[in-house]
N, C-alpha and C positions, 0 to 999 in steps of 0.2 A: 520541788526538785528531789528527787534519788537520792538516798543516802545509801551507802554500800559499808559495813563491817569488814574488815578482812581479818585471816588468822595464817599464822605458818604453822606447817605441818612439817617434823623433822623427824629423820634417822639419827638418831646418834648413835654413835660407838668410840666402845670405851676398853679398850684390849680385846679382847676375846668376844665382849658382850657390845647386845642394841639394845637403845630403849626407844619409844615414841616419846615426842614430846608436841605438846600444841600449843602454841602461845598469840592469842591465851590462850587462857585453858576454854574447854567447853565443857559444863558441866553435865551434861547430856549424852556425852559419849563414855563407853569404857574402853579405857586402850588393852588392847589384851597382847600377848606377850611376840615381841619385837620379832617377827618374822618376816619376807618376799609375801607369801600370801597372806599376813593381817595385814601389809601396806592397803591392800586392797577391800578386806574387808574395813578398816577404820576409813577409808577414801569415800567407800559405800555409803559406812552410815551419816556420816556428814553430809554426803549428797541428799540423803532422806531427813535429814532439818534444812537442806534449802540451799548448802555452802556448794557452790559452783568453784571449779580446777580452771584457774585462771593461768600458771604460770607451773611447770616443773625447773629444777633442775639434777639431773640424771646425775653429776658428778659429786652433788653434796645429799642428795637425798634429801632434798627439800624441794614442800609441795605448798603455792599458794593459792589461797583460796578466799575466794567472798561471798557474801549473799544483803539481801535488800534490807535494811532496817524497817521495821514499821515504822511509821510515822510519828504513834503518839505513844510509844513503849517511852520516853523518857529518861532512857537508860544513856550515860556517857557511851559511846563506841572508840573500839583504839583501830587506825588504819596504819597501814605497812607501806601506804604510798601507791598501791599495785593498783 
């Protein structure tokens, strides 16, 4: 059977300022600084480790997203339910 990881991907803002946040985290990505066009570049690189855009939401700026576990990686995964 399929196993699927998921992760949320978030806009936040905090007065004046955004940050990314990924949770969890992916230790493979750098988030580079909270912008409209790094939304898309951090979207990118996730796509290129495998993580598929399963769900938006346009009013909180949060994006989720999964990809397939291997099988015999071993590793606990955390799912978001999505």
């Amino acid at each position: 059977m399929e196993q699927w990881e998921h992760l949320k991907f978030v806009v936040q803002r905090a007065g004046g300022a955004r940050q990314f946040v990924i949770e969890p985290s992916v230790p493979d990505v750098q988030l580079p600084e909270a912008s409209d066009y790094n939304v898309l570049k951090v979207l990118n690189d996730l796509g290129g480790l495998g993580w598929q855009l399963v769900a938006i939401d346009t009013a909180n700026d949060t994006y989720w997203m999964k990809r397939r576990v291997p099988e015999s990686d071993g590793v606990p995964h955390i799912s978001f339910g999505v």
